[in-house]
Steps between C-alpha positions, in 0.01 A plus 500: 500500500183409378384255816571882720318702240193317507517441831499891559262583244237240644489728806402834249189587322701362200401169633253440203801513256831334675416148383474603136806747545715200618394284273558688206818607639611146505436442170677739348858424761447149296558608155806390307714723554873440450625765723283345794815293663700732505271778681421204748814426545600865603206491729628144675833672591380798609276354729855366659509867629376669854243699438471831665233780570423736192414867538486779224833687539425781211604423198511113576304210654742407744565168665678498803739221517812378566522331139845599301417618148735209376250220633207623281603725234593193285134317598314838403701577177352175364187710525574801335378753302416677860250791308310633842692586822756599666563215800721481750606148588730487822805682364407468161327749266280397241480813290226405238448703178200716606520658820170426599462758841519766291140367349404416853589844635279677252159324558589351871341886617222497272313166552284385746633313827562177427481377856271194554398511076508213255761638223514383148863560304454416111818428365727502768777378388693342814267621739748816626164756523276231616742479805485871556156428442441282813791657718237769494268241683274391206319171663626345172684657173456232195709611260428328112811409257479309233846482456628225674902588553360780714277287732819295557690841557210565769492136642898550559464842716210350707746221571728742635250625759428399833164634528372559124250777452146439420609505131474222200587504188244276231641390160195630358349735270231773580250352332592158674313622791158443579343809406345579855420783699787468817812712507466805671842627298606463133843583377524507103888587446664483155281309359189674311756570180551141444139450482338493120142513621595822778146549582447089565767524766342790686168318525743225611616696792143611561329223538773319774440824743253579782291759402671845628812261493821707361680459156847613495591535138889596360525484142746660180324804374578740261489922524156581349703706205579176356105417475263317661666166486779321290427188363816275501605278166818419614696497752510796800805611693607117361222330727321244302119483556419864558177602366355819563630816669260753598516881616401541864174623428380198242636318844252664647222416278568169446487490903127669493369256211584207744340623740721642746449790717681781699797481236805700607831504326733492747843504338679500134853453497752450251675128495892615622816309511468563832194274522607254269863335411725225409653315831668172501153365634308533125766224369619494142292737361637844669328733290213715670340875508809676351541248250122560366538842434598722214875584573445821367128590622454347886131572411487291267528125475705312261205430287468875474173507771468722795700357775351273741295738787251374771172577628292383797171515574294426839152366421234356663190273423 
């Protein structure tokens, strides 16, 4: 995967970067990890598979192909938790634990064509909006993941298509890449609450975007009658490594102190079962949105917070 992406991205005006993308991506599939053969492994057998053409058949990424569910459910359950989908696999559904077109459907209106741009996707988990991101006809959509189950999880559906999308998903964090002036598009998605220094990121995002280059920014937020921001000490809606949770309009602020202009809020919505559940794709640990709530108070969490809700803003540089 990585001989194709820099192959592609030598023919962008990302060309300045690719070498030092690659190499740093290589580094990091070398670490020790003990999971490593066993995600290869998965990928090996899977690649015993036809591929077939993908399309987006709403809610899923859809492969069309004559592969029976029983020759690669087994392969891709070595590779669970599946967080971001849904997929559609030949006959086989892949129901992941967020539905992630319900995200897509409430920005896909408000953003900017992406036709022909260089996209950016921080933390994209397995790469399932970076390939709506170039089915849209991005030149290229890199999508960044530190996380290295999920680049396997990404590596496994590209295998599974016979004509892969200009997308490509880097085991890499944000700050990973060279801070540079080139994408044209920057998607920001769940990630700004697990960020202690909030205002570092946002520079972060700033400083790898063309100037009147797009942010797309979805975040937790709280109603402003809870204040301007809670600061976590603990644990939120049982998530590890959350931060800070501000009201829209501290958002907002924070977004204007960075140096962003023409801010719009686009959409808040409250975090749903609907949006978010257990399948048999998360693995052992089946517990999800209804799980982190009060059972008594559905706006509140089980730590006694307001209940997970999400904003997102549309930026530009």
């Amino acid at each position: 995967m990585l001989k194709d992406f820099e192959k592609h991205c030598q023919s962008t005006h990302l060309s300045s970067i690719c070498t030092k993308l690659v190499d740093l991506s290589t580094l990091a599939f070398s670490v020790n990890n003990g999971n490593i053969p066993k995600w290869e492994s998965a990928i090996i057998d899977i690649e015993r598979n036809k591929p077939g053409t993908v399309s987006f058949k709403h809610p899923y990424i859809s492969i069309d192909t004559n592969i029976k569910s029983d020759e690669v459910t087994q392969s891709l359950k070595k590779l669970m938790p599946w967080r971001k989908g849904p997929y559609q696999i030949g006959d086989l559904n892949l129901d992941s634990e967020w539905r992630g077109d319900m995200k897509w459907d409430r920005l896909k209106d408000s953003i900017k064509p992406l036709q022909g741009k260089t996209v950016l996707d921080v933390g994209s988990g397995n790469g399932y909006f970076t390939y709506l991101m170039a089915m849209q006809g991005a030149e290229i959509a890199i999508g960044v993941e530190p996380f290295l189950l999920f680049n396997y999880q990404f590596q496994a559906i590209r295998t599974l298509i016979s004509n892969p999308p200009n997308a490509y998903v880097l085991p890499l964090k944000l700050e990973k890449v060279p801070q540079e002036s080139l994408f044209d598009t920057v998607f920001s998605m769940g990630v700004l609450y697990h960020q202690k220094d909030h205002m570092l990121h946002l520079q972060q995002l700033k400083d790898v975007m063309q100037d009147g280059g797009e942010l797309i920014l979805e975040t937790l937020i709280i109603n402003q009658k809870h204040g301007d921001q809670i600061i976590l000490e603990d644990r939120y809606a049982r998530m590890r490594n959350v931060w800070c949770l501000p009201s829209t309009d501290t958002l907002h602020l924070w977004l204007e102190q960075a140096g962003f202009k023409n801010i719009k809020l686009i959409d808040v919505t409250k975090t749903t079962p609907e949006e978010q559940r257990a399948t048999h794709w998360i693995g052992d640990n089946t517990q999800s949105i209804k799980d982190f709530l009060d059972p008594n108070d559905e706006n509140l969490t089980i730590e006694g917070l307001p209940a997970p809700k999400r904003a997102i803003f549309i930026c530009q540089k």
